[in-house]
C-alpha positions as CSV (number, residue, x, y, z in Angstrom):
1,X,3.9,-30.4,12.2
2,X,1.5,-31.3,15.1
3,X,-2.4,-32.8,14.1
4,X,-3.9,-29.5,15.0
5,X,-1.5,-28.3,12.4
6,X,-2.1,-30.8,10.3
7,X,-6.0,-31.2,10.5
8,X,-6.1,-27.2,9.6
9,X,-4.3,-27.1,6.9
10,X,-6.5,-29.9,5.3
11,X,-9.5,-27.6,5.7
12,X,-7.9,-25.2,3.3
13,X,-10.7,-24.9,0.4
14,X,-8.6,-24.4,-2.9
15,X,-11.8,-24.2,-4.9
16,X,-13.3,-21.8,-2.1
17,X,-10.4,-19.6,-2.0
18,X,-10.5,-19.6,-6.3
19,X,-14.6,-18.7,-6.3
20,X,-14.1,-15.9,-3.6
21,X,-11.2,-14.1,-5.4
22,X,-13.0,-13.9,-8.7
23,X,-16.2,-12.5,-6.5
24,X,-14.3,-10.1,-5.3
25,X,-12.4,-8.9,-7.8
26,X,-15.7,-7.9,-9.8
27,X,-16.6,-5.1,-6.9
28,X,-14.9,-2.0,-9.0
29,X,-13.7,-1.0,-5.3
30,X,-11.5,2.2,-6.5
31,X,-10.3,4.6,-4.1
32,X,-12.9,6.6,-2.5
33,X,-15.9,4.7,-4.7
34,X,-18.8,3.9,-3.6
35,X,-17.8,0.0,-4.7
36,X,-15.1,0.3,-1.8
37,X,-17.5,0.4,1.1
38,X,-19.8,-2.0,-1.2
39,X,-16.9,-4.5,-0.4
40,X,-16.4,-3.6,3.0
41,X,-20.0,-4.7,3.4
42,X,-19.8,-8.0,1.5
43,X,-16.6,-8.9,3.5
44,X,-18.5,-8.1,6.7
45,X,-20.5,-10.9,5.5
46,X,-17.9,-13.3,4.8
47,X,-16.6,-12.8,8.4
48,X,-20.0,-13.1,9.9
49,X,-20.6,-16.8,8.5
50,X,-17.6,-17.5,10.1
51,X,-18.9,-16.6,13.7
52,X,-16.5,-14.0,13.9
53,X,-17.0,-11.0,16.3
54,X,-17.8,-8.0,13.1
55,X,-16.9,-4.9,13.8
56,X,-18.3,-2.0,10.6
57,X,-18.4,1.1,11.5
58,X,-18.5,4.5,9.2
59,X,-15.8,6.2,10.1
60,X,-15.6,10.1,11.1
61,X,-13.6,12.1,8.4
62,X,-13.9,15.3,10.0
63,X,-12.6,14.1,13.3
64,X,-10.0,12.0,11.7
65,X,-8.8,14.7,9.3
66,X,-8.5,17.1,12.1
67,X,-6.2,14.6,14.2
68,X,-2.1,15.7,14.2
69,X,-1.8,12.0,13.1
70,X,-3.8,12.3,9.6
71,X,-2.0,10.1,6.9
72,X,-3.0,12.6,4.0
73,X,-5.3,11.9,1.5
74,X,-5.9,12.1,-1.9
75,X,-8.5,10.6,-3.8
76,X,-12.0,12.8,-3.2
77,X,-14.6,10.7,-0.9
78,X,-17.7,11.3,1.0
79,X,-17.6,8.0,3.4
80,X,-15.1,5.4,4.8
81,X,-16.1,2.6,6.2
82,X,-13.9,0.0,8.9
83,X,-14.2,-3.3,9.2
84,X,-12.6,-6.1,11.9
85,X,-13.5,-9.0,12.6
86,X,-12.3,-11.5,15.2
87,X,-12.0,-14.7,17.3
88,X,-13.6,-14.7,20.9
89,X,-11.5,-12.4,23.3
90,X,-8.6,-14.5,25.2
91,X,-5.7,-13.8,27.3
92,X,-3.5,-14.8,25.0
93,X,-1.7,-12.8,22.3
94,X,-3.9,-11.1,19.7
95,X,-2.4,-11.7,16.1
96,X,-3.8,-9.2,13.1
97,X,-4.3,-10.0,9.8
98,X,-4.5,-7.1,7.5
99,X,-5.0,-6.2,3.6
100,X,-6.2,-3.3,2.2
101,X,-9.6,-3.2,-0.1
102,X,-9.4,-0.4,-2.5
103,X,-7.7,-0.6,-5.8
104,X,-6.5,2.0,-7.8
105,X,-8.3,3.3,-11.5
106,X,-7.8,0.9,-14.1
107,X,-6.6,3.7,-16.8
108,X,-6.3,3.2,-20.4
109,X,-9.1,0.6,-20.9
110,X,-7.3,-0.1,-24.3
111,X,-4.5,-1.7,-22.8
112,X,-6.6,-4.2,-20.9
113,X,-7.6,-7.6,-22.7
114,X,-11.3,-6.7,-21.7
115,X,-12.9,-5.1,-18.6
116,X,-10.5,-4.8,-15.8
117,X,-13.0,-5.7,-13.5
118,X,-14.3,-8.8,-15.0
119,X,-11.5,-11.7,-14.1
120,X,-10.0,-13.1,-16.6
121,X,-8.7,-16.9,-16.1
122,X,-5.9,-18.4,-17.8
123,X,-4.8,-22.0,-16.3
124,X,-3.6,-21.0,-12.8
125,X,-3.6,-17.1,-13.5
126,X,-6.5,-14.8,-12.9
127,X,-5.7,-11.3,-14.7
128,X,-7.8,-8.5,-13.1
129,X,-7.6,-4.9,-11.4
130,X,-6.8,-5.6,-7.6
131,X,-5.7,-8.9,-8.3
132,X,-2.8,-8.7,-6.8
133,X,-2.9,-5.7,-5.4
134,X,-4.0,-7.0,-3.0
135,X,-7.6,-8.8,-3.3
136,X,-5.4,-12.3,-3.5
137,X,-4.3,-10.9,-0.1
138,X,-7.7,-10.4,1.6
139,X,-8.9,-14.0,0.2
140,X,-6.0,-15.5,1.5
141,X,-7.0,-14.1,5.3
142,X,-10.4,-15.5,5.2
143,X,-9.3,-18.5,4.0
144,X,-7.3,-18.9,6.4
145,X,-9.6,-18.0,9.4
146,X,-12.1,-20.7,7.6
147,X,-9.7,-23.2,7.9
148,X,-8.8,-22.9,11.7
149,X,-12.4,-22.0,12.2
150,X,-12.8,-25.2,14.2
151,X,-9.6,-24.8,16.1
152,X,-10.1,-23.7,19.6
153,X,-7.2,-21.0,20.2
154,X,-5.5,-19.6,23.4
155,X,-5.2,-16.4,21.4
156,X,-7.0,-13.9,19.3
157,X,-6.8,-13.5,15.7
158,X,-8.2,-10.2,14.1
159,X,-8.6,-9.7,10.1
160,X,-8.5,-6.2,9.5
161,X,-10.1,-5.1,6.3
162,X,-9.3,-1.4,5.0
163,X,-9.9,1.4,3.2
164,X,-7.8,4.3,1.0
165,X,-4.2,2.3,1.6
166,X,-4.0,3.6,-2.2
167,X,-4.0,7.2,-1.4
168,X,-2.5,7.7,2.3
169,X,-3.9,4.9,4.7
170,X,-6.8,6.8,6.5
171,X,-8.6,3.2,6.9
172,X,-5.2,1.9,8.3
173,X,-5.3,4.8,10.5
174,X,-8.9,5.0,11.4
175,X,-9.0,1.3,12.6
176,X,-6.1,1.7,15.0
177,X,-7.7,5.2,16.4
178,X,-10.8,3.1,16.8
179,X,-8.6,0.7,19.2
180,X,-8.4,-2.2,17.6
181,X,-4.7,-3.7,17.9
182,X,-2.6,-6.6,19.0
183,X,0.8,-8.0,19.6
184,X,2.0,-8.6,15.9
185,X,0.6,-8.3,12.3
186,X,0.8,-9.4,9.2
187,X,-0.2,-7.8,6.0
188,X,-1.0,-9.7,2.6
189,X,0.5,-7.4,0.2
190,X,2.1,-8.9,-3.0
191,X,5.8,-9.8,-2.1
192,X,6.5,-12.7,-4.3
193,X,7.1,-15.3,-1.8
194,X,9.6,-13.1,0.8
195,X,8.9,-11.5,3.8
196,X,8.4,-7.9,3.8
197,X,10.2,-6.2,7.1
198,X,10.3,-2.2,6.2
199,X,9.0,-0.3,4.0
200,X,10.3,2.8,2.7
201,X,7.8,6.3,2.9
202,X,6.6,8.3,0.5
203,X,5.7,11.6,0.0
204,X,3.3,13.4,-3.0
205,X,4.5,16.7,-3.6
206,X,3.9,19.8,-5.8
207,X,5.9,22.2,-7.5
208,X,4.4,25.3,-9.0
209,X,6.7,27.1,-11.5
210,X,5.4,30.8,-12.4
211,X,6.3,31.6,-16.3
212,X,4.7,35.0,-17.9
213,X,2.3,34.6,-20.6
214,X,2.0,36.2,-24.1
215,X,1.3,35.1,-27.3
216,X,2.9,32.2,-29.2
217,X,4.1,34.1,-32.1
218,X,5.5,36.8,-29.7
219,X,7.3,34.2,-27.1
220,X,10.3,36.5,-26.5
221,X,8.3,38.6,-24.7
222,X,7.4,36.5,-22.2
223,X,8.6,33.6,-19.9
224,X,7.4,29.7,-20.5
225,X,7.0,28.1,-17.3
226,X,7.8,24.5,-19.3
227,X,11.2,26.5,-19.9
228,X,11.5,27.4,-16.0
229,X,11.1,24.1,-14.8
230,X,13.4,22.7,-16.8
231,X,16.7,23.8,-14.0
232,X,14.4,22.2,-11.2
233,X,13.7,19.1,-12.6
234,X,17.3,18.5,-13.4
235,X,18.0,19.3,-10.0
236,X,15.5,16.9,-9.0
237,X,17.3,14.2,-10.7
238,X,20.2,15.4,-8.7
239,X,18.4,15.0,-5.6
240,X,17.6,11.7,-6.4
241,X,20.5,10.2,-7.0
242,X,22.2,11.7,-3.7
243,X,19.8,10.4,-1.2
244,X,20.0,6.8,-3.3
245,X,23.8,6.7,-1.7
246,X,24.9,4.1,0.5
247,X,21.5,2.7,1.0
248,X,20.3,0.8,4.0
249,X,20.9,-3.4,3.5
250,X,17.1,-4.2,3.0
251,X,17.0,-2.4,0.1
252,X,20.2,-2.7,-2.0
253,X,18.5,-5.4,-4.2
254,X,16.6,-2.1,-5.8
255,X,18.9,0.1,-8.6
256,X,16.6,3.2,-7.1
257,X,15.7,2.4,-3.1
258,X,14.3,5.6,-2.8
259,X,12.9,6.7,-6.2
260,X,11.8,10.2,-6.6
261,X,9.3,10.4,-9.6
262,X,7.6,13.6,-10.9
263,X,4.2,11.7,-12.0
264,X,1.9,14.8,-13.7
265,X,3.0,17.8,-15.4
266,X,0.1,20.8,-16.4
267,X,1.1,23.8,-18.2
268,X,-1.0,26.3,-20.2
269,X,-4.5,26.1,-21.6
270,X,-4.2,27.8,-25.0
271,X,-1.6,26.4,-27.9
272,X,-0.9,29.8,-29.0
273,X,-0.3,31.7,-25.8
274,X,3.1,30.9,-23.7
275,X,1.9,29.2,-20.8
276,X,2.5,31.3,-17.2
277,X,2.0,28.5,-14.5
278,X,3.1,24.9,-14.7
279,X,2.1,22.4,-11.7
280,X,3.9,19.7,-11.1
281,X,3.2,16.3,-8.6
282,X,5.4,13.6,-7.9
283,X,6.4,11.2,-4.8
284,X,9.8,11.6,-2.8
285,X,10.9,8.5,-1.4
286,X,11.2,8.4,2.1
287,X,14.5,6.3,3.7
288,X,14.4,3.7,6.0
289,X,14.5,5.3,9.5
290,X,14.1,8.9,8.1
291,X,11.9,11.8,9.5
292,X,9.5,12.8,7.0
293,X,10.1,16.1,7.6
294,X,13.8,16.0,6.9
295,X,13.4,14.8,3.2
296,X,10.6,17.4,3.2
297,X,12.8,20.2,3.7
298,X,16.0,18.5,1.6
299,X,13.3,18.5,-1.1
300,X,12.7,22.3,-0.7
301,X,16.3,23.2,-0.2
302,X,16.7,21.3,-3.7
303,X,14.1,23.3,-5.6
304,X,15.3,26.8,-3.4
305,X,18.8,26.1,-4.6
306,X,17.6,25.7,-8.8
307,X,15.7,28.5,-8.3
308,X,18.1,30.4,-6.9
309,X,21.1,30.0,-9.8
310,X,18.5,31.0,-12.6
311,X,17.9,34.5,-13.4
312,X,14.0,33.8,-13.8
313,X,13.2,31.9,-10.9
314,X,15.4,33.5,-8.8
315,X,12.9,36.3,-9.1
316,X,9.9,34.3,-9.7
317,X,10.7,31.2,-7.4
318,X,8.8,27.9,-7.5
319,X,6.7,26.8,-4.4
320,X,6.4,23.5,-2.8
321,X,3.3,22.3,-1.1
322,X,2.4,18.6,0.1
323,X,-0.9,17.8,-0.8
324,X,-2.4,14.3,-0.5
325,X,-0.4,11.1,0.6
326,X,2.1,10.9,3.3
327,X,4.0,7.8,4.5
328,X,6.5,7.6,6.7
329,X,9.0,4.3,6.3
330,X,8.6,1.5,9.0
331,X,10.5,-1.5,9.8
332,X,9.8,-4.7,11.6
333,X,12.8,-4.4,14.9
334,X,15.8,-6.3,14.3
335,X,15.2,-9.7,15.8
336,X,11.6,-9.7,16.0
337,X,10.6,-13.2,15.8
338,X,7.8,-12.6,13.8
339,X,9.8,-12.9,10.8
340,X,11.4,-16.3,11.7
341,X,7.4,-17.7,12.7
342,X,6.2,-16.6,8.7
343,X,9.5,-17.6,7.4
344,X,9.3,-21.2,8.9
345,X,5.4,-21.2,7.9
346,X,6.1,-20.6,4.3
347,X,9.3,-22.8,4.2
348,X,7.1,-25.3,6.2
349,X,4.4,-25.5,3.5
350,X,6.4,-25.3,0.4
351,X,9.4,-27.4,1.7
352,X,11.7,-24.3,0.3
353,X,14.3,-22.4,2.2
354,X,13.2,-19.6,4.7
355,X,12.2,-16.7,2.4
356,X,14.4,-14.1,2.7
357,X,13.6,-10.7,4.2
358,X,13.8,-7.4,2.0
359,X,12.5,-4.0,2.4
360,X,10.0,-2.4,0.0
361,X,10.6,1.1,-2.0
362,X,6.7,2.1,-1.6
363,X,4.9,2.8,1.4
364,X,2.2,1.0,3.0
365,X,-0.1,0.8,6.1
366,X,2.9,-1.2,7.4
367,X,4.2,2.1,8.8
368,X,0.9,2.8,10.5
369,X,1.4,-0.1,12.8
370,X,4.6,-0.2,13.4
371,X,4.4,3.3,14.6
372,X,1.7,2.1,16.5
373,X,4.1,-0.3,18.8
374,X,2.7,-3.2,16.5
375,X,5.5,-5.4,15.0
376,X,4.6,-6.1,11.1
377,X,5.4,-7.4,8.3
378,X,4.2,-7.8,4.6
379,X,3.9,-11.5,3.5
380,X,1.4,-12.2,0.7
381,X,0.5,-13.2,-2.8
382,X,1.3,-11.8,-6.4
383,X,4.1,-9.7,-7.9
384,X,4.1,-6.0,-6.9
385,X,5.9,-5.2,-10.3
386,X,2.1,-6.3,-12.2
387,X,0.5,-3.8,-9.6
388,X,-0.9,-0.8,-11.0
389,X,-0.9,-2.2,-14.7
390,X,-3.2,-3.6,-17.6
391,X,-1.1,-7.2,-16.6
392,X,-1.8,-7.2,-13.3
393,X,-2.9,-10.7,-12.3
394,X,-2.0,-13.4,-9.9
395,X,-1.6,-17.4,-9.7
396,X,-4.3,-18.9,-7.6
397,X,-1.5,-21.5,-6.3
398,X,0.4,-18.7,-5.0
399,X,-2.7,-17.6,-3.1
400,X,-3.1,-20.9,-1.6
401,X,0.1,-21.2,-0.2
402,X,0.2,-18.1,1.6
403,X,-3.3,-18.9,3.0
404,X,-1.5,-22.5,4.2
405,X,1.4,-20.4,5.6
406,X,-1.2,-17.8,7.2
407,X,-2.5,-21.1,8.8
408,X,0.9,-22.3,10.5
409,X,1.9,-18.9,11.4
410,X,-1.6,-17.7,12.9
411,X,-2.1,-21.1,15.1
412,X,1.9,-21.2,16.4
413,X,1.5,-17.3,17.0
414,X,-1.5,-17.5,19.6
415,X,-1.2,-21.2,20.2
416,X,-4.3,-23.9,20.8
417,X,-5.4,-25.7,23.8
């Protein structure tokens, strides 16, 4: 480790980096809330005390939502607002730093020791929504461009700051239609310490299975649609656990790589009447390398084939639509040194082994830039299992680390004069 090196990672503000998480995790910044552009404004004013070039700009839905490219979307909003900021322009390489802003709903408040969004701090461990997911991630980026502030850099570093990740990645996708890119990226998602190099897609669907409706004490005249669907979620199930067969490498630690989870079920609207229409929405997940469209139509085929070996629905068949998000997998190219550069940061600052390199079951924005021509990874703080949960929390140690890793791995990517 040179003294540039050296000098940097002594400017790493553990007391800073504690204060600014618990700031921001107290911005309710759901998906599509007006709290989510509230923080992409206070973060525009974290980056601008550190003399960074800011870039916030409200974004164009219609335009965007019109484009072939569109992610999908799914939680109802009115405005989206980007946000970049970064180092002088160079002619060296141009290294991103990305993390996502918006958190999902908290849900039952009853299973939260208090208000979601008011941190709760235990020793080491701040419980919160977004605290790991991934607010621990975006501190750790500006921490890290406050401690190499004073560096002077043959490269560019860029800290992208987005919107909707949650529900499709239109902030993802907006930034990078706005040109802002670079040679390589990292993104701060929780990953418990390892690095992150594909990600596997997702994709919501709906199922809509007709029944015929008439009254509760007369059922045998009709058809419930909770009976109908039974045959296709079975078949579902059977789906599932075909394309979970001989799974790519990166993700045999998983016992489902590619789960395939039916998350709401409606049906009916009176007690006593035999419901006619039952909705259901789930997420199909997406192998590593596979066209989106080809576990779209295996998914279809799937529910064509239940339908078509029941006497109801063979008559009355379900439909499937695809409403809201749509990721595609990504994967950082075999060989990439990106991975070795983070890998020898982290192992550099904790004195550990090289983390080792796994893919991720859920989709991300990582897709985005890899099908961009950006190579990425996912590097950050916090266990993804706690995301989305009443324990979701992270340790502020673990935070601090990756922000001293971000430090190695940012200055050795675009080098110093």
């Amino acid at each position: 480790m040179n003294e540039v090196e050296a000098a940097a990672l002594a400017a790493v503000d553990e007391a800073a980096i504690g204060r600014l998480l618990l700031e921001l995790l107290e911005v309710p910044s759901v998906t599509g809330s007006a709290a989510e552009s509230e923080l992409q404004h206070l973060l525009a004013r974290h980056l601008e005390q550190l003399d960074l070039d800011v870039d916030l700009w409200s974004m164009n839905l219609p335009e965007l939502r019109a484009h072939p490219g569109f992610p999908g979307s799914e939680a109802p909003r009115t405005e989206a607002w980007g946000l970049v900021g970064s180092t002088p322009p160079v002619d060296g390489p141009t290294l991103i730093l990305q993390g996502h802003v918006d958190v999902v709903p908290p849900g039952d408040l009853a299973q939260w020791h208090g208000d979601p969004f008011r941190p709760h701090v235990t020793g080491d461990v701040v419980h919160a929504r977004g605290a790991c997911d991934m607010k621990a991630g975006v501190v750790a980026i500006l921490a890290a461009l406050a401690a190499i502030r004073a560096v002077n850099l043959r490269g560019r570093v860029s800290a992208h700051f987005v919107v909707s990740e949650e529900d499709g990645g239109l902030g993802a996708f907006g930034t990078l239609e706005r040109g802002h890119t670079g040679d390589a990226c990292i993104i701060t998602e929780p990953t418990s310490g390892a690095l992150m190099t594909a990600n596997a897609g997702a994709l919501t669907f709906r199922i809509e299975v007709p029944g015929r409706a008439t009254h509760g004490s007369t059922r045998y005249a009709g058809v419930s649609a909770i009976d109908a669907y039974l045959p296709v979620h079975q078949a579902l199930a059977e789906l599932e656990a075909h394309r979970n067969a001989g799974a790519d490498p990166l993700m045999s630690s998983y016992p489902v790589p590619y789960p395939l989870s039916v998350g709401t079920l409606q049906a009916g609207d009176w007690a006593s009447s035999v419901p006619d229409l039952l909705v259901a929405e789930g997420r199909l997940g997406v192998q590593l390398d596979e066209d989106p469209a080809a576990a779209r139509a295996e998914l279809e085929e799937c529910v064509a084939a239940a339908c078509a070996a029941d006497p109801w629905l063979r008559a009355h068949p379900a439909t499937v639509t695809w409403p809201g998000g749509q990721f595609a997998s990504g994967r950082l190219p075999a060989g990439h040194p990106l991975a070795a550069l983070v890998g020898d940061a982290h192992a550099d600052v904790t004195g550990a082994a090289r983390p080792a390199e796994r893919g991720a079951p859920y989709g991300s924005d990582l897709r985005l830039y890899s099908g961009a021509g950006i190579p990425t990874l996912q590097y950050g703080p916090g266990d993804v299992r706690l995301a989305h949960g009443p324990r979701e929390q992270v340790r502020v140690s673990e935070v601090v680390t990756v922000t001293r890793a971000l430090v190695l791995a940012t200055l050795r990517s675009v080098g110093v004069h």
